[in-house]
N, C-alpha and C positions, 0 to 999 in steps of 0.2 A: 475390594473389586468383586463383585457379581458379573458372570457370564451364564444368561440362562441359553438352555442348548447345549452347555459345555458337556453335556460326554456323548456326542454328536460327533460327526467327521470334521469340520472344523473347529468347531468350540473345544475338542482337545486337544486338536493342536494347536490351538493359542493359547491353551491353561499351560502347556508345554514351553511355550515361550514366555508366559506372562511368569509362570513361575522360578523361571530361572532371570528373570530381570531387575534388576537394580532397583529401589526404589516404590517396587511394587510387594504390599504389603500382601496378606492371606486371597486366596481365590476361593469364592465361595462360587457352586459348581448348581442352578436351581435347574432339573432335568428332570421331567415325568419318564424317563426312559423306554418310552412307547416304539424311537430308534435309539436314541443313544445305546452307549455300551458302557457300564463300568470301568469294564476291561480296555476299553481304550484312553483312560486314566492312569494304569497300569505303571508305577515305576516313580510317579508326579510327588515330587515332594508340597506337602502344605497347599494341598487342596481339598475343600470340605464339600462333600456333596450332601444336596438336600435334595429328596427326593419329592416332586409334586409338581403342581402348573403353572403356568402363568395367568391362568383362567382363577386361580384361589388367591383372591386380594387381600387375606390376612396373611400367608404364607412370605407374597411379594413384600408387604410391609415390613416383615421378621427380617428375609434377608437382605434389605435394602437398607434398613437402617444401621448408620453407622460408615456405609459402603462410600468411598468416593466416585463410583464408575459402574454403570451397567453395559457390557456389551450385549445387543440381546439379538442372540440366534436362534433361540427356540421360533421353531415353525413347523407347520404341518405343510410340508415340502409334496411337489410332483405333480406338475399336470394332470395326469391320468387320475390321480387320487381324486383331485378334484372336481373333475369331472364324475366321479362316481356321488363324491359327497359334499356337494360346493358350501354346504352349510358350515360342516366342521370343518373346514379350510375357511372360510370365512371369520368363524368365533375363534382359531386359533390363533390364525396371522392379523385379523384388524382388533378384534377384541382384546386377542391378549397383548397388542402392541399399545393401545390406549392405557389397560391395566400396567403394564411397563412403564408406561411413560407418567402414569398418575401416581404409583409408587415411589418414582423418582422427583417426582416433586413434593410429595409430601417429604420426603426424607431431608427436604432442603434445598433444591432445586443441581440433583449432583447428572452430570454429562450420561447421553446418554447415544450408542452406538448401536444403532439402528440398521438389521442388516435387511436389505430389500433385495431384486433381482432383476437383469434385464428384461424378464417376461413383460413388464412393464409398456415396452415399445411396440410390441405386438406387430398390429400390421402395418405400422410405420417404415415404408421400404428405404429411408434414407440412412444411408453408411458413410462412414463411421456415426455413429449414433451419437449425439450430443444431448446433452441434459437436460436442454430447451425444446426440447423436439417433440409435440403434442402426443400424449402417451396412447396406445390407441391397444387393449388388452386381447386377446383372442381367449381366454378361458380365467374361470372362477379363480383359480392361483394367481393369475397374473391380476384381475383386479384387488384380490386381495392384500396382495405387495404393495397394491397403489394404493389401496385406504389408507395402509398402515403406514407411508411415506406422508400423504397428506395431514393424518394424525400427528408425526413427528414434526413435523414444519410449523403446522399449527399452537401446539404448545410452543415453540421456541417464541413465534412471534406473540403468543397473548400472554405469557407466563414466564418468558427470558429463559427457559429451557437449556440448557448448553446442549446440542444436538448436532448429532453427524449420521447423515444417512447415505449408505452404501450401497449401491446396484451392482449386486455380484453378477458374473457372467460366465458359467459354465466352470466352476472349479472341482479342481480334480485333485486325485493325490495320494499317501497312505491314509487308512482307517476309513475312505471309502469301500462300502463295501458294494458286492455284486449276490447273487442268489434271491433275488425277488422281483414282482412282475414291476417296478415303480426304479429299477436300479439306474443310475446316471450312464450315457453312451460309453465312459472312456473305463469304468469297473467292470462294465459286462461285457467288454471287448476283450478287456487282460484275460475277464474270469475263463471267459473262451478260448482265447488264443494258448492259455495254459493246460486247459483242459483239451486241446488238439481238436476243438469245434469251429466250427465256422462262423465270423461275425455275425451278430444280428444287426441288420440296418433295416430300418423304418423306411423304406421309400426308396429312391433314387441313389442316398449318398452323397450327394451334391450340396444339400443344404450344408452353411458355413455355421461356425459356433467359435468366440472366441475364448479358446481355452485357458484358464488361468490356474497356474501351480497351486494348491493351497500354502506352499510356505509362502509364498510372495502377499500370498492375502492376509495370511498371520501377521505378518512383517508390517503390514500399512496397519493392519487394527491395533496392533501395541504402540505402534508409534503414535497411533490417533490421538490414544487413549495415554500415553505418559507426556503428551504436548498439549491435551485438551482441545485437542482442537475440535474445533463448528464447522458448520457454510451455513449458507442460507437456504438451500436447497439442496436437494440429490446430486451424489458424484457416481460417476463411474468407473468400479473398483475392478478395473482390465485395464489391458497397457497395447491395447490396439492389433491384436493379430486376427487374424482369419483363413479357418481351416476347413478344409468340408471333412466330411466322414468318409471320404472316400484316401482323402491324405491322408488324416489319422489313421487310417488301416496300417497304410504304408510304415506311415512313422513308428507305430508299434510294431510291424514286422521287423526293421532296423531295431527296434528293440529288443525282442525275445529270440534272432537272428536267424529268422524266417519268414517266406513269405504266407501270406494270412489268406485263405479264401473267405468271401461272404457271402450270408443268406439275406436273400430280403427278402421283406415283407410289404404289408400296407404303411404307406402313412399313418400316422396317427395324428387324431382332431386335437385343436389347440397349439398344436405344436407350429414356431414359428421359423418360417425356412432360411432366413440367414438374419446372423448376429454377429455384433462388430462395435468396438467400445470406443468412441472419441474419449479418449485421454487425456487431454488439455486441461480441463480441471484437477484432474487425480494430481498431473505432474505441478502444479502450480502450487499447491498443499505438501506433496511430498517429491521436490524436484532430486533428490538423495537415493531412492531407492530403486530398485532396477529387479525386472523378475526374471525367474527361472525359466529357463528357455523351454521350449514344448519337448524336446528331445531329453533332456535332463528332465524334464519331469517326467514321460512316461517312464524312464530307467528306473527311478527310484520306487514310482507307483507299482513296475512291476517286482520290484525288489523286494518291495512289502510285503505282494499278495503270495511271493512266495513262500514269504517266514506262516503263512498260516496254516495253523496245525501247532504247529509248534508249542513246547513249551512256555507259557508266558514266566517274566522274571516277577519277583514281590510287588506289591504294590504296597501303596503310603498313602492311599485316598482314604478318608475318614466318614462315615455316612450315618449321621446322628440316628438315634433307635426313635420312631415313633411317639408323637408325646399323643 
């Protein structure tokens, strides 16, 4: 099993789950660590991490072969980034999802879990968003999520690909972190609310986001990936809520058992003012699983940010030395 991304905010906590799973042999971990963290490996029995890109097509080769399964979350993540550098958001998320996907077929034609993201639907105002729904992108990130979908589709259908592509939708959780200008709403809300500062909101507030736990997202990618399972096309990996930033305040105040003030600011360009996940697909593939409610998740996400600092326990992640 390859998961490139994996010492990233979700990619280790599916090495977390994949490692402790039945049936699922060694987790090879392929992460330039540009955000990943080591340390959020921390503790992971029989996980090997290799350090490099998805952009080094001898490297992908190395560790694909052999692999039954590539989850591939490595991406050059954030609007704003992208906007700064639409290039290398381009050459990471389409390039290096072609190189993903051309390594996995040389190796044999082995499944490949493809993670994309709602940015996708852009200025598509219609909700709940459905998978059919003409993609319409407001910034360089979000076309680039859509190259790289269309790339996965395309192999499936010229080269029988086993292929599953997921449109995440705002996940949140532990090992998200917060302290940078590119940080997701729901890290730099805790990092604040803990830090006795006042939210940052972009705008109004009002904009809607439908948040998703990341255990719940772990939870569908291991199941994907020890069922094999395809589509034909993009699913979307949310289970249909919708919240603005102005509830999420709320709801993290019930969390850290205080009420929260906010500061706002401007808008920020690219950014797309409500989101919301038809779910009909996701639940047809996986009618079995059920996510973590927004309330239970912020508890634990704040739970996490509070262990930092802290000492970390051993770790058991393995990082071959440079050949």
């Amino acid at each position: 099993m390859v998961v490139t991304g994996g010492a990233g905010f979700i990619g280790a906590n599916l090495c977390r789950v994949l490692a402790g799973a039945s049936g699922v042999g060694s987790v090879v971990v392929l992460d330039d660590l540009s955000t990943g963290r080591l340390d959020n490996l921390a503790g992971i029995d029989g996980v090997e991490v290799v350090e490099g890109s998805i952009l080094d097509a001898d490297l992908l080769a190395t560790v694909t072969a052999g692999a039954d399964a590539v989850v591939h979350l490595a991406a050059r993540a954030s609007v704003p980034r992208s906007l700064e550098d639409p290039v290398a958001t381009h050459e990471a998320n389409a390039t290096g999802t072609l190189g993903v996907l051309e390594a996995a077929r040389q190796a044999g034609g082995i499944q490949v879990v493809v993670a994309s993201s709602s940015s996708v639907y852009g200025a598509n105002r219609t909700l709940p968003a459905g998978e059919d729904l003409p993609p319409r992108p407001l910034s360089p990130y979000a076309a680039s999520k859509l190259a790289a979908e269309a790339y996965a589709v395309s192999y499936a259908s010229s080269f029988g690909l086993p292929v599953l592509v997921f449109r995440f939708f705002n996940v949140f959780g532990p090992l998200q972190r917060a302290g940078h200008a590119y940080a997701a709403v729901v890290p730099a809300f805790v990092s604040a609310a803990l830090a006795g500062q006042d939210l940052p909101v972009h705008g109004d507030g009002r904009q809607t986001r439908d948040f998703t736990f990341v255990g719940s997202v772990v939870d569908v990618l291991a199941a994907a990936v020890d069922r094999g399972v395809t589509a034909p096309g993009p699913v979307n990996l949310a289970f249909g809520g919708r919240c603005s930033l102005l509830e999420l305040a709320d709801a993290l105040g019930e969390a850290v058992g205080r009420p929260l003030a906010l500061a706002h600011g401007p808008a920020r360009a690219g950014d797309v003012r409500d989101s919301q996940a038809d779910q009909t697909r996701l639940r047809a593939l996986f009618p079995d699983l059920e996510p973590v409610a927004l309330a239970q998740g912020l508890q634990e996400t704040v739970a996490w940010f509070r262990t930092l600092g802290r000492p970390a326990v051993g770790s058991s992640v393995s990082v071959p030395p440079p050949s």
